[in-house]
VEXBADO-861457 format. One record per residue: residue number from 1; residue in one letter; x negated, y, z negated of N, C-alpha, C in turn. Coordinates in nm, 2 decimals, padded with zeros to 4 digits, m for minus. Last residue first. Example, Ala and Ser with C-alpha at 12.3 -4.5 7.8 and 13.67 -1.06 7.14 Angstrom:
# residues 2
pos: 2 code: S n_c1: m01.28 n_c2: m00.22 n_c3: m00.71 ca_c1: m01.37 ca_c2: m00.11 ca_c3: m00.71 c_c1: m01.29 c_c2: 00.00 c_c3: m00.79
pos: 1 code: A n_c1: m01.32 n_c2: m00.57 n_c3: m00.78 ca_c1: m01.23 ca_c2: m00.45 ca_c3: m00.78 c_c1: m01.32 c_c2: m00.33 c_c3: m00.78
***
This chain:
# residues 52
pos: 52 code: X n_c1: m18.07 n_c2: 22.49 n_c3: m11.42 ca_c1: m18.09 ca_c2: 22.38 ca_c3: m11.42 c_c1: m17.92 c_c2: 22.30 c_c3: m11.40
pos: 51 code: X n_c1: m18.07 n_c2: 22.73 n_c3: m11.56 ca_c1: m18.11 ca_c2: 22.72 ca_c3: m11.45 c_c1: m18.05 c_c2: 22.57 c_c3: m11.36
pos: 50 code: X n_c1: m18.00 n_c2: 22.65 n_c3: m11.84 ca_c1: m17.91 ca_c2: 22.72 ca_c3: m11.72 c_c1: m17.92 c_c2: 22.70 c_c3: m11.60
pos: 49 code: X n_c1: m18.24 n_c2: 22.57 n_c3: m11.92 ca_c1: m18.15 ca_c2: 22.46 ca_c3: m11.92 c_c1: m18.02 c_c2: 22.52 c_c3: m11.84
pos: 48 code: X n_c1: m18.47 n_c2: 22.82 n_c3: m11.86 ca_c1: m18.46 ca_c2: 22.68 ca_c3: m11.78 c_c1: m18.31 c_c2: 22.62 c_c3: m11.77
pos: 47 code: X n_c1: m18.27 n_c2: 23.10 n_c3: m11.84 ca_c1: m18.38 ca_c2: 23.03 ca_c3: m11.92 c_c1: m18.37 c_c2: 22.86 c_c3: m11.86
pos: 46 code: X n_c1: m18.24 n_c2: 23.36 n_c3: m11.57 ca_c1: m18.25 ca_c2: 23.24 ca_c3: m11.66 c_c1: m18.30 c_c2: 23.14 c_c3: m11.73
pos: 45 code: X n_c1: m18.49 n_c2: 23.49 n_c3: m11.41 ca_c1: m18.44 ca_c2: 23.59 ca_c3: m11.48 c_c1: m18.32 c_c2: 23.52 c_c3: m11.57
pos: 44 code: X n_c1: m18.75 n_c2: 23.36 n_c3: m11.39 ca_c1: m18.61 ca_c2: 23.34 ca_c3: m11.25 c_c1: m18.44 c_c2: 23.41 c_c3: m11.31
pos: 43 code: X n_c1: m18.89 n_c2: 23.48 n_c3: m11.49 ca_c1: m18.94 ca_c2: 23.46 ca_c3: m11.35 c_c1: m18.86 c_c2: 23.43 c_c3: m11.28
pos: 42 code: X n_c1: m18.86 n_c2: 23.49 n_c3: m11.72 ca_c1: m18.92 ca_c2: 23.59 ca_c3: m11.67 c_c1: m18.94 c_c2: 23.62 c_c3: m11.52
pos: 41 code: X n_c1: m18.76 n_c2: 23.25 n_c3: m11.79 ca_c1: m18.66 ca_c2: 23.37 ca_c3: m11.77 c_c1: m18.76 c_c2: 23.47 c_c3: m11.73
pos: 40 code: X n_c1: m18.99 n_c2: 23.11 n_c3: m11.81 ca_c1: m18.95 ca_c2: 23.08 ca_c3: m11.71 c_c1: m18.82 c_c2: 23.22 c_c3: m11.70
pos: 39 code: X n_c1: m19.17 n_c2: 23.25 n_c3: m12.00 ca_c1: m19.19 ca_c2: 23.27 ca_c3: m11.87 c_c1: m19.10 c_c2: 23.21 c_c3: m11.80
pos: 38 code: X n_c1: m18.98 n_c2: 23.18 n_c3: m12.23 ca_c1: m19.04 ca_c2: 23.30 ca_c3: m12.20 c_c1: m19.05 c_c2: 23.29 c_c3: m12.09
pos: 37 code: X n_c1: m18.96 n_c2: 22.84 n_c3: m12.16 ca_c1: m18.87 ca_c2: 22.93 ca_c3: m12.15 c_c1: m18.91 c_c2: 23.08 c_c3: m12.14
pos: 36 code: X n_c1: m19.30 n_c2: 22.83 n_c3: m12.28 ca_c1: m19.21 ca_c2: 22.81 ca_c3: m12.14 c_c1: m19.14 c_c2: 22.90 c_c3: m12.13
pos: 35 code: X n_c1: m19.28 n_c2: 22.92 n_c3: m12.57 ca_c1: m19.32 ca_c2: 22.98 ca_c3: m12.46 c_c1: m19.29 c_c2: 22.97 c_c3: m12.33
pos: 34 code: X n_c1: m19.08 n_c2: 22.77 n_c3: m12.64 ca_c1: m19.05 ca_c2: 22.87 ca_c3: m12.67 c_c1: m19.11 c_c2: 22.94 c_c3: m12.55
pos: 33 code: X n_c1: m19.20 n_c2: 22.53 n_c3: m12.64 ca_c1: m19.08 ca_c2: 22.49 ca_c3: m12.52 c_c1: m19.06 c_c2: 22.69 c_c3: m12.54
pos: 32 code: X n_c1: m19.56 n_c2: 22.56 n_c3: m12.62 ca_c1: m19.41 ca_c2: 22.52 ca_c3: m12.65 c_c1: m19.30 c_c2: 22.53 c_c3: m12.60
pos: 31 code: X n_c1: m19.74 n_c2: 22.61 n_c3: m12.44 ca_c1: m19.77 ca_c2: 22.60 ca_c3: m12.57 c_c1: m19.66 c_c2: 22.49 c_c3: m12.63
pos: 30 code: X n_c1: m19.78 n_c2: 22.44 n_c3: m12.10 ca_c1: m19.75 ca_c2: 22.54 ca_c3: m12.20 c_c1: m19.76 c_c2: 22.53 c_c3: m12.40
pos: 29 code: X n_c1: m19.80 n_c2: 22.24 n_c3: m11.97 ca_c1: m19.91 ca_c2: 22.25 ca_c3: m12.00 c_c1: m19.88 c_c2: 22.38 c_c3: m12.06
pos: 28 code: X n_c1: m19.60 n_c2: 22.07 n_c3: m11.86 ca_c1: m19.65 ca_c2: 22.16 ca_c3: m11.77 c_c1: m19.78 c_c2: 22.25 c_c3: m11.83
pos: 27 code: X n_c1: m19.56 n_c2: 21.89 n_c3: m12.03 ca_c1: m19.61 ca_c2: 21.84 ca_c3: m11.91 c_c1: m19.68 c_c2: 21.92 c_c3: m11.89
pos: 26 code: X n_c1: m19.40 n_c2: 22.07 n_c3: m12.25 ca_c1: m19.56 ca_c2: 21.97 ca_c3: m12.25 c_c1: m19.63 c_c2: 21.93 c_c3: m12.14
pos: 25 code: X n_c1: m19.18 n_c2: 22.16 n_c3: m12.09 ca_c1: m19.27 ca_c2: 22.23 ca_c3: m12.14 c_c1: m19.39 c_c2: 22.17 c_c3: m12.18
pos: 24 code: X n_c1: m19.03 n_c2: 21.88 n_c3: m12.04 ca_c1: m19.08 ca_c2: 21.99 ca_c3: m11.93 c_c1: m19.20 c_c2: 22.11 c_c3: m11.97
pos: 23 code: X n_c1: m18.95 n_c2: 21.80 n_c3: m12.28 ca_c1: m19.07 ca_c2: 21.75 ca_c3: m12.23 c_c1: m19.13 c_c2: 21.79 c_c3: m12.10
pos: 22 code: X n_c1: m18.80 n_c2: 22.07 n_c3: m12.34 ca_c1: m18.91 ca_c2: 22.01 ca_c3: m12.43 c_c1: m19.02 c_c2: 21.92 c_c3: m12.34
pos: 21 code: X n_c1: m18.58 n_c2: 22.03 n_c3: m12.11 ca_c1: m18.65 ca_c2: 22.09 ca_c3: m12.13 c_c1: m18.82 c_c2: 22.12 c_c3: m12.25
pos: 20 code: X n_c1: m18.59 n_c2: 21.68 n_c3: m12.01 ca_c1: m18.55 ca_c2: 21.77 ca_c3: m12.11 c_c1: m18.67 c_c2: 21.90 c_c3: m12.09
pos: 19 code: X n_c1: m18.52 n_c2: 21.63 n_c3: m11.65 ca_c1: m18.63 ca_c2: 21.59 ca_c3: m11.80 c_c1: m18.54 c_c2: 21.70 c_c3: m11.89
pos: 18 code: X n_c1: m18.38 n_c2: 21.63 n_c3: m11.43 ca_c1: m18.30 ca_c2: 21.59 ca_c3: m11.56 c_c1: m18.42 c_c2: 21.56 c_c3: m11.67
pos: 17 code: X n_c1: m18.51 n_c2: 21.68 n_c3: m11.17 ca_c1: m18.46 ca_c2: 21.53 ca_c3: m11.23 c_c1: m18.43 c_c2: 21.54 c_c3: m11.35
pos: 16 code: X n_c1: m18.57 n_c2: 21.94 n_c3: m11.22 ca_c1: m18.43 ca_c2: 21.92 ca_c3: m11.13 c_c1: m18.37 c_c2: 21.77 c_c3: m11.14
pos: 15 code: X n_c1: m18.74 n_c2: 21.96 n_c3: m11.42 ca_c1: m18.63 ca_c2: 21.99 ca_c3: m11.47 c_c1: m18.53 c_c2: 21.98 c_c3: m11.37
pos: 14 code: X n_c1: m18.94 n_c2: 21.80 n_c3: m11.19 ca_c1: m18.91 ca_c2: 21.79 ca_c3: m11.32 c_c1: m18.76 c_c2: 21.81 c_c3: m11.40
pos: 13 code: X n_c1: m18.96 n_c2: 22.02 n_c3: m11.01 ca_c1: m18.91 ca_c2: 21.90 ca_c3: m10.95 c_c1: m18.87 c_c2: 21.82 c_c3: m11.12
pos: 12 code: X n_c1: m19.06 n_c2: 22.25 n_c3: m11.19 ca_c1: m18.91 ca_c2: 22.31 ca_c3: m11.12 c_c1: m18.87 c_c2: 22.12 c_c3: m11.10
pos: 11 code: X n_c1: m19.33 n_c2: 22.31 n_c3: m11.23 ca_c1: m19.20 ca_c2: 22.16 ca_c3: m11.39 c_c1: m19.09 c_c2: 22.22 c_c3: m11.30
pos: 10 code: X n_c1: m19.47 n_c2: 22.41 n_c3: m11.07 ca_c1: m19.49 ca_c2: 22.28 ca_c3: m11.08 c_c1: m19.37 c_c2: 22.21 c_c3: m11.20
pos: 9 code: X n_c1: m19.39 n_c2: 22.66 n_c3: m11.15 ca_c1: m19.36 ca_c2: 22.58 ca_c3: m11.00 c_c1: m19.38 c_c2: 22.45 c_c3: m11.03
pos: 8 code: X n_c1: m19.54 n_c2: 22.72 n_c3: m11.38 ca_c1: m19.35 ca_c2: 22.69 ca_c3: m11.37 c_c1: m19.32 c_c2: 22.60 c_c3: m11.26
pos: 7 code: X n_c1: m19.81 n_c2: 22.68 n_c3: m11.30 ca_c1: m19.72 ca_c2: 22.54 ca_c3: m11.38 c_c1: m19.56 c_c2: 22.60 c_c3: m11.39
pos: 6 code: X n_c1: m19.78 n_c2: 22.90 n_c3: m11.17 ca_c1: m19.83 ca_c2: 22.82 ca_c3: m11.10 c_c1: m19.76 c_c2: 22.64 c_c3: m11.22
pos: 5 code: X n_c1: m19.70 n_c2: 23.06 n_c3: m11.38 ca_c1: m19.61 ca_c2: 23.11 ca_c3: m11.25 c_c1: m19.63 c_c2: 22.99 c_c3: m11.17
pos: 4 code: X n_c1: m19.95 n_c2: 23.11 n_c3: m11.52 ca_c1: m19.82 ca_c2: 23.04 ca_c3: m11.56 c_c1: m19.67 c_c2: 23.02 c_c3: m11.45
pos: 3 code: X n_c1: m20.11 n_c2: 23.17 n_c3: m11.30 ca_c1: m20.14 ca_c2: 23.03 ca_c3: m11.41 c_c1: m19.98 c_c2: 23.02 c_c3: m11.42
pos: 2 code: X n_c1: m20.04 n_c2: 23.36 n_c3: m11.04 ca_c1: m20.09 ca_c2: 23.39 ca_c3: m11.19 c_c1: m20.03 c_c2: 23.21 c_c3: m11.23
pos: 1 code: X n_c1: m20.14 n_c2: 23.34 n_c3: m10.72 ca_c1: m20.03 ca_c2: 23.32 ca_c3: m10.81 c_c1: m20.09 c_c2: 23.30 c_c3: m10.95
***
């Protein structure tokens, strides 16, 4: 599993308890919430706060 794909998995329990996306993106060890989001629509083809 590629890195970023590996900290998305890991901020999914996170963003299902209601963290803000911002502090989901810090946690998980991304640049910024910009980046996150990037990879997270890349991957679940919506951007986290939708998801969510």
């Amino acid at each position: 599993m590629r890195r970023n794909q590996l900290r998305i998995a890991r901020a999914l329990p996170a963003l299902r308890a209601g963290a803000s996306v911002t502090e989901v993106a810090a946690a998980s060890g991304f640049t910024d919430q910009s980046h996150f989001t990037r990879h997270f629509k890349r991957t679940f083809g919506v951007p986290p706060g939708r998801w969510r």
